[in-house]
PAZAPA-4460 file (N, C-alpha, C; in steps of 0.05 Angstrom, whole numbers, plus 32768, in hexadecimal, padded with zeros to 4 digits):
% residues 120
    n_x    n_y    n_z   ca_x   ca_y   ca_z    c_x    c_y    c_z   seq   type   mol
   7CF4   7D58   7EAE   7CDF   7D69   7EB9   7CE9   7D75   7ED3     1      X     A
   7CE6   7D90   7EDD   7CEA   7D95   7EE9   7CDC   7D90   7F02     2      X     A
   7CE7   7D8D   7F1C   7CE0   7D8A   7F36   7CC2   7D8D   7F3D     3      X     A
   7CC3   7DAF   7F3C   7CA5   7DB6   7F36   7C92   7DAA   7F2A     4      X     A
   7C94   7DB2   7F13   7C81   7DA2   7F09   7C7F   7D80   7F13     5      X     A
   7C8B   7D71   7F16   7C86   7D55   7F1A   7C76   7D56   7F38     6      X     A
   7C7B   7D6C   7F50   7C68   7D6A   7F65   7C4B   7D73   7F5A     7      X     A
   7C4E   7D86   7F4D   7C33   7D90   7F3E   7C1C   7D7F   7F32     8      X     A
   7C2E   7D6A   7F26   7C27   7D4C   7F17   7C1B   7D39   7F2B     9      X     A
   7C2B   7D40   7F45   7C23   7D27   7F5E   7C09   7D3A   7F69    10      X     A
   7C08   7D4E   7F70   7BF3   7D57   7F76   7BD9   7D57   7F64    11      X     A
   7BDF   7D5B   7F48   7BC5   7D50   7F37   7BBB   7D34   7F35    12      X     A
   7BCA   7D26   7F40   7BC7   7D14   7F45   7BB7   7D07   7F59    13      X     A
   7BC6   7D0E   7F71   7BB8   7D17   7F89   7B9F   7D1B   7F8A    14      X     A
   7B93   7D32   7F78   7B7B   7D3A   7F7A   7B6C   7D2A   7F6E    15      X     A
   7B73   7D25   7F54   7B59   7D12   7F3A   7B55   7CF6   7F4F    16      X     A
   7B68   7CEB   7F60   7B64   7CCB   7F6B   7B57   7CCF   7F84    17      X     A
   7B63   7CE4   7F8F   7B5A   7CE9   7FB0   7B76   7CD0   7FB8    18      X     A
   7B8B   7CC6   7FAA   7B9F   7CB8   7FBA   7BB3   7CC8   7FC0    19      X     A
   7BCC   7CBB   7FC7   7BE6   7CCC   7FCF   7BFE   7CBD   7FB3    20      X     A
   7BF9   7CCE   7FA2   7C15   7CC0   7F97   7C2C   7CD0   7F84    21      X     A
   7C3F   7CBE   7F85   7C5F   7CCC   7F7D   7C58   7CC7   7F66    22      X     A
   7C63   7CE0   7F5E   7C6F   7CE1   7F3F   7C8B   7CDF   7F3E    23      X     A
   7C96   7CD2   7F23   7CB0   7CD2   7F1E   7CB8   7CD7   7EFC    24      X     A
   7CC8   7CE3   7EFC   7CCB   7CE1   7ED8   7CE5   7CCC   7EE2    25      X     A
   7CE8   7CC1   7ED4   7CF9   7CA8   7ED1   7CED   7C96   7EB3    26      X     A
   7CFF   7C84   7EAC   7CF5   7C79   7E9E   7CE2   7C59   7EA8    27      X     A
   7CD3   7C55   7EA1   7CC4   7C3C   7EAE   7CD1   7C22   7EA6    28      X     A
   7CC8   7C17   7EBF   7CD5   7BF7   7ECD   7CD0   7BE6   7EA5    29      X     A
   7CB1   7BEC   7EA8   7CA7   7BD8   7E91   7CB2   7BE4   7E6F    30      X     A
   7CC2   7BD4   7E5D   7CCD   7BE1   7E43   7CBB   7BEB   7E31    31      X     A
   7CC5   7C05   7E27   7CB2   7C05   7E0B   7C91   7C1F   7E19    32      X     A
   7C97   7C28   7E2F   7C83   7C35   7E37   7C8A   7C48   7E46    33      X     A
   7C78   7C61   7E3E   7C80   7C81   7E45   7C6D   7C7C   7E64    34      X     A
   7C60   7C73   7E6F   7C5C   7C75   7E85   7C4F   7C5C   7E91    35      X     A
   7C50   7C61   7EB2   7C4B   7C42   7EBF   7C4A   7C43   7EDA    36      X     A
   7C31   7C3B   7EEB   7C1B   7C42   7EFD   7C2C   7C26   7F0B    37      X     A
   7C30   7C2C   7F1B   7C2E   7C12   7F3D   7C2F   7C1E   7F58    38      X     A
   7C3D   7C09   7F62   7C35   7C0D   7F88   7C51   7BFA   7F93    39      X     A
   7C55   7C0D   7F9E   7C6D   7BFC   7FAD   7C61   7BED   7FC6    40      X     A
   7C7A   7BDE   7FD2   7C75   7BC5   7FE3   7C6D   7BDB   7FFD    41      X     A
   7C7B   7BEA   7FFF   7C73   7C04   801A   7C51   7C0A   8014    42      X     A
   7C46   7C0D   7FFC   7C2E   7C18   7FFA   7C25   7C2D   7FEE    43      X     A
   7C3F   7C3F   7FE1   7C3D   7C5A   7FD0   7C3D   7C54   7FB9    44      X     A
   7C23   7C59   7FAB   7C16   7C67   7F99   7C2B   7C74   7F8C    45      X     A
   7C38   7C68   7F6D   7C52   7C78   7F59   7C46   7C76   7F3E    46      X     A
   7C4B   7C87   7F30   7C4F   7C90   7F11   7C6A   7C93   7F02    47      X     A
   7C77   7C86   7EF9   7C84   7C8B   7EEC   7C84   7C93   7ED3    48      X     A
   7C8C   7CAF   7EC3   7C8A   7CB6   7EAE   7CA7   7CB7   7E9C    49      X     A
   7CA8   7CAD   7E8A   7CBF   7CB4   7E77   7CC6   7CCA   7E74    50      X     A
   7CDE   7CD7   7E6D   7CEB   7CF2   7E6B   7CE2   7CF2   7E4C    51      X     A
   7CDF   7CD5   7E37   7CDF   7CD7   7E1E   7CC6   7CE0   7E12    52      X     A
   7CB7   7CEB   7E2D   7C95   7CEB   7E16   7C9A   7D03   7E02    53      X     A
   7C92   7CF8   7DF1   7C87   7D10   7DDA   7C78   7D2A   7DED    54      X     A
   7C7F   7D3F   7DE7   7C6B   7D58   7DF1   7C50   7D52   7DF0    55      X     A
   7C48   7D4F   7DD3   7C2D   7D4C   7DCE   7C1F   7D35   7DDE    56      X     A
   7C32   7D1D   7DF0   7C25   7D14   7DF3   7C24   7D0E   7E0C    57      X     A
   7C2A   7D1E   7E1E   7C3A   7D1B   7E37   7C23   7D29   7E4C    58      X     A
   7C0E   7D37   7E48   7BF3   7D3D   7E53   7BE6   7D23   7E5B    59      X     A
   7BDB   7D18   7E40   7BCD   7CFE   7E3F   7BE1   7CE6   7E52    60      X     A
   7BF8   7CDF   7E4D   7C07   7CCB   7E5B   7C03   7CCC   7E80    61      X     A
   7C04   7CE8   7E7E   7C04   7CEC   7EA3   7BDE   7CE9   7EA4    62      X     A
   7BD1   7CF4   7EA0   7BB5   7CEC   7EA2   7BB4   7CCF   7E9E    63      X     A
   7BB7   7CC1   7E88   7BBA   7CA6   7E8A   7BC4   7C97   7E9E    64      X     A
   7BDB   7C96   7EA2   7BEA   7C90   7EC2   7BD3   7C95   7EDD    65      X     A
   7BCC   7CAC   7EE5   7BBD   7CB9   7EFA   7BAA   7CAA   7EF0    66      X     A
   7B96   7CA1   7EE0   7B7D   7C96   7EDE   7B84   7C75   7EE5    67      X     A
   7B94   7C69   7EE2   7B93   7C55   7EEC   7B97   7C4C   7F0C    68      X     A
   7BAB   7C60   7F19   7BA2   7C5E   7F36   7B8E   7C6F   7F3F    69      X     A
   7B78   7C75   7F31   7B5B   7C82   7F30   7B4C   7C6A   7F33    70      X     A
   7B58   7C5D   7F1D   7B41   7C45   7F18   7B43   7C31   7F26    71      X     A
   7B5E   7C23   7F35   7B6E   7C06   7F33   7B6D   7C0B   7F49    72      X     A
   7B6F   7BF4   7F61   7B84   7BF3   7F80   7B9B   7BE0   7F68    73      X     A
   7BB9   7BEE   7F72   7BC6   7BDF   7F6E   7BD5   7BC5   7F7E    74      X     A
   7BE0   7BB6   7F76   7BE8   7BA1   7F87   7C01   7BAA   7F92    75      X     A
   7C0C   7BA7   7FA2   7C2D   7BB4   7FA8   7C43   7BA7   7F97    76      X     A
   7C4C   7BAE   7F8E   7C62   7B9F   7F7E   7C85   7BA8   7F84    77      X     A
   7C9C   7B9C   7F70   7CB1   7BA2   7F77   7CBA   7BB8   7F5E    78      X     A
   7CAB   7BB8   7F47   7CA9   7BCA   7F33   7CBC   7BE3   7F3F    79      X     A
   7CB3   7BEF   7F4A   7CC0   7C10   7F51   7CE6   7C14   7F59    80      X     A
   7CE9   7BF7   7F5E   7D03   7BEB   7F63   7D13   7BE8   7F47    81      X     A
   7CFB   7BD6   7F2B   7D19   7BCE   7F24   7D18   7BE8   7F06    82      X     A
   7D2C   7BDD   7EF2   7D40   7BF7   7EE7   7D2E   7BF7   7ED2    83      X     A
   7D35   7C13   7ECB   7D26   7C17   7EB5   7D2A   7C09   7E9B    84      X     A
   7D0E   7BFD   7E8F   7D0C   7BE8   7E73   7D19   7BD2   7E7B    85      X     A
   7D12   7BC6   7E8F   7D1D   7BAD   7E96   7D03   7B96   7E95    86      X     A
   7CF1   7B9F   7E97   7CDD   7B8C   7EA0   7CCC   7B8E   7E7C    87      X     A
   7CC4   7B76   7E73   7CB5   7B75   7E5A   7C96   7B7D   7E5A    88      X     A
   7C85   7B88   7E57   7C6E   7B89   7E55   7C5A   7B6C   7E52    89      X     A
   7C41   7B72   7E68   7C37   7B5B   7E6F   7C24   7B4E   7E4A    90      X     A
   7C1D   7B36   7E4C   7C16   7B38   7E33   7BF5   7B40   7E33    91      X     A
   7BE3   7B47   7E28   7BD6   7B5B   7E20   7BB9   7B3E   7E27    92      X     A
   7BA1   7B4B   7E3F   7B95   7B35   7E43   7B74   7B46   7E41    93      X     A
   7B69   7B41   7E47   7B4C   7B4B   7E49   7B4F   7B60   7E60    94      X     A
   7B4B   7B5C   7E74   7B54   7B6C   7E8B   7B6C   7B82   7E87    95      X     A
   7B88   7B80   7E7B   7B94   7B91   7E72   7B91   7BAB   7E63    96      X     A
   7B7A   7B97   7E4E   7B73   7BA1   7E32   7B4F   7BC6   7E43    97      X     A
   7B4A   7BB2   7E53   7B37   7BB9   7E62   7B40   7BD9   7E74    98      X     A
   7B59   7BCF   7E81   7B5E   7BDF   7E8D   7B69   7BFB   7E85    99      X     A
   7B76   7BF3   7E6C   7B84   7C08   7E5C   7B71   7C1A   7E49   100      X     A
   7B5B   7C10   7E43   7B43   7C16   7E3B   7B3C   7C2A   7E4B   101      X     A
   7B2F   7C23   7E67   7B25   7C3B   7E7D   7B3A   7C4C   7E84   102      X     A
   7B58   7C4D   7E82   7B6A   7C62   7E8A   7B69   7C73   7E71   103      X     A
   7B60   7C6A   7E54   7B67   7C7C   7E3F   7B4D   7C88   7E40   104      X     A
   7B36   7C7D   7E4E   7B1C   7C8B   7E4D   7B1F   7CA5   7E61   105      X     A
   7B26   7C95   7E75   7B28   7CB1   7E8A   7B3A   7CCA   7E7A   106      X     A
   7B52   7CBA   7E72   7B61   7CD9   7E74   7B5D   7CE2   7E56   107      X     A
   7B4B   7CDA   7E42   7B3F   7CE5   7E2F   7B34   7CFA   7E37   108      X     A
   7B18   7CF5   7E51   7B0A   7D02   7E5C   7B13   7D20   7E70   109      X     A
   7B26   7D18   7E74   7B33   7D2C   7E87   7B44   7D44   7E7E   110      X     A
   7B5B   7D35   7E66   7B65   7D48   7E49   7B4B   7D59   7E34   111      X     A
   7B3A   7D52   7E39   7B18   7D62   7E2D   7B11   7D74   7E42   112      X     A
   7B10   7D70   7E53   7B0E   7D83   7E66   7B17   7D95   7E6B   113      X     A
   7B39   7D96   7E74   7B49   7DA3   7E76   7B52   7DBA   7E56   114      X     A
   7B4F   7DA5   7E41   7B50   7DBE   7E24   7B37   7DCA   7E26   115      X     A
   7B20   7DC6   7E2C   7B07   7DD2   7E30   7B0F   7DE8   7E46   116      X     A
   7B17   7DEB   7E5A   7B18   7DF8   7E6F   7B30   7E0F   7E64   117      X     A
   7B46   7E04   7E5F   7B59   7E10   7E5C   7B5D   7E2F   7E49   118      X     A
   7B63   7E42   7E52   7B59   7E5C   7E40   7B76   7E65   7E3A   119      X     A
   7B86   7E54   7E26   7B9B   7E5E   7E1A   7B9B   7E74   7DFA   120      X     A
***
């Protein structure tokens, strides 16, 4: 992704949370996943997006991402440190299950909007 665009990304971001946070295309800390929401030990608010998303699906992934530091305070972690696909995915709990639920609601809601709005 180009430069641009990825500030563009932090600024939509920006706006839908009212927070401050970095975007990154990189690939994410956790395996097996095109994108992945934390907070560093400093306190900044990151997104990491995969370079691998599918086109088609790479709208929804960054809305998804942005809706969870919409939704979540995150805890600070060391995540943003380590290498990409190193870390296994947590195993799948009520609260996980919960949380992933309201980020696919939001950015359902928000990808409806935006194709509603959008006059291509």
């Amino acid at each position: 992704m180009h430069i641009s665009t990825l500030k563009l990304i932090s600024l939509l971001a920006n706006h839908l949370t009212g927070k401050s946070i970095l975007v990154r295309e990189r690939e994410p800390a956790t395996a097996n996943t095109w994108g992945e929401a934390h907070k560093t030990e400093g306190g900044q608010l990151v997104i990491d997006l995969s370079p691998k998303i599918p086109d088609h699906k790479r709208l929804y992934v960054i809305l998804h991402e942005i809706a969870h530091h919409k939704r979540h305070n995150f805890l600070a972690t060391k995540v943003y440190k380590a290498k990409p696909g190193t870390l296994e995915q947590e195993p799948s709990t009520l609260h996980s299950r919960l949380s992933e639920g309201g980020a696919n609601m939001q950015a359902a809601e928000w990808q409806a909007w935006a194709e509603q709005h959008a006059q291509v």
